[in-house]
C-alpha positions, -999 to +999 in steps of 0.1 A: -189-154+322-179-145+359-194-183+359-171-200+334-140-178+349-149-196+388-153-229+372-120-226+359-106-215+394-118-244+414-104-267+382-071-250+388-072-254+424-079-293+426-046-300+405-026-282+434-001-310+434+007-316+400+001-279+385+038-267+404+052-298+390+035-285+353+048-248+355+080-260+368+087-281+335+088-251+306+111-233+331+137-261+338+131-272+299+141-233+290+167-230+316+186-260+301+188-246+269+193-216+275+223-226+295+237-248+266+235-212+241+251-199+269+283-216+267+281-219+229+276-183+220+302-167+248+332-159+229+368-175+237+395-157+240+408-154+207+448-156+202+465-126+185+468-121+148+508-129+143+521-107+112+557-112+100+578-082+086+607-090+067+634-062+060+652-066+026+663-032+026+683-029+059+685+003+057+691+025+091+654+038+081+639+004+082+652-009+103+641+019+127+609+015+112+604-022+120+618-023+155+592+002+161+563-019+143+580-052+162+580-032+200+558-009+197+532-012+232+498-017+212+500-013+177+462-027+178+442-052+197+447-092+189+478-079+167+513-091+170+545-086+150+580-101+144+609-094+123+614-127+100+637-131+071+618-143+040+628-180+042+612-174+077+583-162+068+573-185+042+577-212+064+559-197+093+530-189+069+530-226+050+523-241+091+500-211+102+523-200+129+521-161+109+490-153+091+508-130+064+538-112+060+549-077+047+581-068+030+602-037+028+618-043-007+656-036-017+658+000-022+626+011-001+645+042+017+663+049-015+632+053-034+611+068-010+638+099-003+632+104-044+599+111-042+592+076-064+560+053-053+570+032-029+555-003-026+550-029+002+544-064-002+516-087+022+516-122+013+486-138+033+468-174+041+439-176+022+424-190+043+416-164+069+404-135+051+391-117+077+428-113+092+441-104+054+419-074+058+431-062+092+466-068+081+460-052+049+443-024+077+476-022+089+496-018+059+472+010+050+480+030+077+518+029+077+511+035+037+489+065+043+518+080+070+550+075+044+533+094+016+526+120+042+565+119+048+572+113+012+562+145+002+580+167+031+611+141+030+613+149-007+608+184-004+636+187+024+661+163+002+657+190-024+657+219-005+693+207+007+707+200-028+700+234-041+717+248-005+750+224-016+747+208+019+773+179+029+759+145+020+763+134+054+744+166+071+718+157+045+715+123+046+714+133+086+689+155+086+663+135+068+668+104+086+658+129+117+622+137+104+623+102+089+620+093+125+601+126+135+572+112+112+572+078+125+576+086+159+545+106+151+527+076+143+531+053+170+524+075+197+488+081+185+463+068+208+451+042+179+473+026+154+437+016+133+407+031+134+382+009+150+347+002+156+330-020+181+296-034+177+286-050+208+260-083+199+240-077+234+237-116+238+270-121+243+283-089+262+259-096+288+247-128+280+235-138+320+208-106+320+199-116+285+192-151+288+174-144+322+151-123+300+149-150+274+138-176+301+111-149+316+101-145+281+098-181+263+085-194+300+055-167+300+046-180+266+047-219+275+028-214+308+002-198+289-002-221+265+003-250+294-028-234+315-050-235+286-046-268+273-049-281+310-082-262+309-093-273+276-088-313+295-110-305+321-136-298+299-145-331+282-169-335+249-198-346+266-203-315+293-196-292+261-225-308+241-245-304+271-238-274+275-247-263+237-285-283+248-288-254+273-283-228+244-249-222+262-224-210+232-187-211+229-181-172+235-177-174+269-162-206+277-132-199+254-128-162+275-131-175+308-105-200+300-083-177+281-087-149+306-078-170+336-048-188+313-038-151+307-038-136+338-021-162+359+007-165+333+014-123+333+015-127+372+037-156+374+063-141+348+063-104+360+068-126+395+097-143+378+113-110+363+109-093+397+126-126+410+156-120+385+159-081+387+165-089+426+189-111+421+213-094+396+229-056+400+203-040+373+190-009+384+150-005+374+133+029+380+096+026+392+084+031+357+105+001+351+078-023+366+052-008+351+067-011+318+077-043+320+041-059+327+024-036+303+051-056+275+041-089+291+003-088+294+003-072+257+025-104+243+007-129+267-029-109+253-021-113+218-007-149+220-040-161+239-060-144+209-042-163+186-046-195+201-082-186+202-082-179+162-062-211+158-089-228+180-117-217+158-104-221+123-097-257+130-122-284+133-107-312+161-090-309+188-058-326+184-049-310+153-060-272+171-033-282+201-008-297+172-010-261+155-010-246+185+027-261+198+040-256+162+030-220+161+044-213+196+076-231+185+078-208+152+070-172+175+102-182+200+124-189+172+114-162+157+117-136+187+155-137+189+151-153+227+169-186+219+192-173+194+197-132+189+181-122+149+219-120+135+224-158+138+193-160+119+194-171+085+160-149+082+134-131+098+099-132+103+081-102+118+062-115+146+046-100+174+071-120+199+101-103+178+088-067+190+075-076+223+112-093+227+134-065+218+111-038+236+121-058+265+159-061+258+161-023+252+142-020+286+161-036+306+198-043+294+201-014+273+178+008+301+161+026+272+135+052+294+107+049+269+084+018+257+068+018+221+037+001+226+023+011+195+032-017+175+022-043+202-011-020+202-022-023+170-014-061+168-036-067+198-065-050+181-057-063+148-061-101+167-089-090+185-108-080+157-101-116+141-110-135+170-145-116+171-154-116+134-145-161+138-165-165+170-197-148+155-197-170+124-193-198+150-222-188+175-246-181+137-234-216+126-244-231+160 
């Protein structure tokens, strides 16, 4: 085989001129599209949710209550507020200048000092029910803080009754912890609870599509070098070579072997390339890690471009199978576009081999699970064997 593997050297070597010009291709085809997901997944900046508040009761209280909500610093992020009448506000909401509105009904204050449910109104668009539910969010929360008031206001409005105190002093005193409780609630740190979910491919979506390039790149060099290989070897020297008693075993590893190795070295030289040219910080172990995911991907591809290579009976329709497999593997991967934009999922190995490689080195995981990769390799392995001895016995 050592042979076969030199053969395929000295091939290589006379196409020095046009091979650069062949690996270049895949990388500025990549690049190019990588670049237009690039600008089409980064998020804009988004404009803030306007909410309208309209006071019917005009009450002291509520009006303290929605000059807070109105001036308050951050009530929460991509959230603002304005006092509107209700003329106003339907309006405003009719030509999408508010999203939705809540009203403070006639007798809010009244009610809420008696210890009777109190109820606020949101009229929302439709049509944007995602910001219904973080205005509805809102509502919630300033809900959730007057029945916590509610309770103690009532208790304190009571507790001054049986004491005979002056309806002023009384009237006084509860609009003080009226305004104790809501101060309370806009000098928390968060008005809303939140959570962030950060989609990797666009919080750092430069390092991520660097990796994508490495990644889909390493796959079309590899299937590039192999087909160039497969050229040089015309029909004629193949059938004379079968005269000879030579069979098909060792052709198809040398090729694949050199195919193999010269696309792990020239995309672990690419990802070394792109580590040194961003502010990622790789540990030693990184490096190894790193190749050890690419030679396992580029391993198991190659075996199942050999499989597809056997089970088919010409040659054009093995290299049309080939492309369309290697098409289906990237798209499946989550390189060009990340699994959640996705309408479904496929496990492949490329989707593994990807996101060990994106935990790597954007998350900076400090462990590899190769187990998976493992298992597929021998899995593939064991295929490709079991197809080239029925090939040699049918030979």
């Amino acid at each position: 085989m050592l042979l076969f593997i030199n053969n395929n050297l000295k091939q290589l070597k006379r196409q020095w001129l046009s091979l650069p010009l062949l690996l270049l291709f895949p990388f500025l085809l990549v690049g190019i599209i990588a670049l237009l997901l690039f600008i089409a997944l980064t998020p804009s900046a988004k404009a803030p949710v306007t909410i309208g508040i309209v006071d019917e009761n005009q009450s002291e209280e509520t009006k303290l209550l929605t000059n807070l909500l109105v001036d308050a610093p951050v009530i929460a992020e991509h959230i603002s507020m304005k006092l509107v009448t209700r003329e106003q506000a339907e309006e405003q909401l009719t030509n999408e200048i508010i999203r939705s509105y809540i009203i403070f009904p006639t007798n809010f204050t009244q009610t809420l000092y008696e210890g009777e449910p109190a109820t606020l109104t949101i009229i929302a668009n439709p049509a944007y029910k995602q910001d219904a539910a973080l205005v509805k969010q809102v509502s919630d929360t300033i809900a959730s803080y007057m029945n916590y008031a509610q309770a103690n206001l009532s208790m304190i409005n009571d507790t001054a009754h049986t004491m005979h105190m002056a309806d002023d002093a009384r009237r006084s005193l509860i609009q003080r912890e009226f305004t104790a409780y809501f101060m309370l609630l806009f000098s928390r740190e968060q008005f809303i609870s939140t959570t962030t979910i950060e989609n990797i491919a666009t919080a750092k979506p430069l390092y991520y599509y660097a990796t994508s390039i490495v990644f889909i790149t390493a796959l079309l060099w590899l299937l590039l070098l192999n087909q160039r290989l497969v050229n040089e070897t015309p029909n004629s020297l193949q059938t004379r070579m079968r005269m000879f008693g030579v069979g098909i075993t060792k052709p198809l590893l040398a090729r694949l072997l050199v195919a193999t190795s010269l696309a792990v070295v020239l995309s672990f030289g690419s990802s070394i390339l792109a580590k040194l040219n961003s502010d990622l910080y790789w540990l030693p172990i990184d490096y190894v890690r790193v190749l050890l995911v690419l030679t396992l991907t580029l391993f198991i591809y190659a075996s199942h471009l050999a499989i597809l290579e056997l089970v088919l009976p010409s040659t054009k329709l093995t290299l049309l199978a080939q492309v369309a497999y290697t098409l289906l593997i990237i798209a499946m991967s989550g390189a060009l576009l990340p699994s959640s934009y996705l309408p479904f999922t496929l496990p492949f190995f490329t989707t593994e081999a990807f996101t060990q490689l994106v935990a790597l080195i954007l998350y900076e995981r400090l462990y590899t699970n190769y187990l998976p990769l493992l298992l597929t390799l021998g899995i593939s392995l064991a295929v490709c064997s079991v197809l080239l001895y029925r090939r040699e016995r049918a030979a």
